[in-house]
C-alpha positions as CSV (number, residue, x, y, z in Angstrom):
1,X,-127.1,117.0,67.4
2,X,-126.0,117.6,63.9
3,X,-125.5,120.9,64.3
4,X,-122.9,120.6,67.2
5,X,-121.1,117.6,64.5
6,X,-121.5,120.3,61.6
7,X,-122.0,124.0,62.2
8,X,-120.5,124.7,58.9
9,X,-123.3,122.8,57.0
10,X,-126.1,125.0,55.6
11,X,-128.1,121.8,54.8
12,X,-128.2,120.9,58.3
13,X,-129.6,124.1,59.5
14,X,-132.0,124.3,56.7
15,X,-132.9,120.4,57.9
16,X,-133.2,121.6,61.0
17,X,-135.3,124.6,60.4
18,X,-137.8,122.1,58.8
19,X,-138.0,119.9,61.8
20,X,-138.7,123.0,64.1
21,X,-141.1,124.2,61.9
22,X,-143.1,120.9,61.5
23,X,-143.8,121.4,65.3
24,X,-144.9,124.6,65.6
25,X,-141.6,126.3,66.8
26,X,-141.1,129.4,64.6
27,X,-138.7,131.5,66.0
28,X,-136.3,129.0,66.1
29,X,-137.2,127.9,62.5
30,X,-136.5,131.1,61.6
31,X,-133.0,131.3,62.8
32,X,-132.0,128.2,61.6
33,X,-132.8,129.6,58.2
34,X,-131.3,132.5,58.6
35,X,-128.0,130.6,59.5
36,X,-128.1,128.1,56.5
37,X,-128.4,131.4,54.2
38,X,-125.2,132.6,56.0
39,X,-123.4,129.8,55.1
40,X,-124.7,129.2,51.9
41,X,-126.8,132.4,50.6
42,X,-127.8,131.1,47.4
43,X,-130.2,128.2,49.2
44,X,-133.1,128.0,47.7
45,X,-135.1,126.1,50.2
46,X,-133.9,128.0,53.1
47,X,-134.7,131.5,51.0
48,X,-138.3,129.8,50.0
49,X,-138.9,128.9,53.5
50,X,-138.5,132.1,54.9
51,X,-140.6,134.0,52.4
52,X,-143.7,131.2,53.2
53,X,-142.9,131.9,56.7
54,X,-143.4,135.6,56.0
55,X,-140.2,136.6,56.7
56,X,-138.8,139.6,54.5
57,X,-135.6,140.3,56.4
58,X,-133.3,137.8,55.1
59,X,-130.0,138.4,56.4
């Protein structure tokens, strides 16, 4: 839901990100991610999450 309120807000993707990795859903982890480093490409977490996740393309 937040995401629809606040698509310009790289915290909420990087919240969401969390939320769909804590149940199992990677892919769509991964592109939340990946959108909260387009918004914001100096997050940390969303950078860290992505390397723990395995993910070397960051975009």
């Amino acid at each position: 839901m937040e995401c629809r309120i606040h698509p310009q807000s790289s915290n909420v993707h990087d919240s969401l990100g969390e939320a769909y990795l804590a149940v199992g859903r990677q892919q769509e982890a991964k592109q939340s991610y990946e959108a909260a480093l387009r918004l914001d490409p100096e997050s940390q977490s969303a950078r860290s999450a992505l390397a723990l996740m395995g993910t070397t393309n960051i975009k």
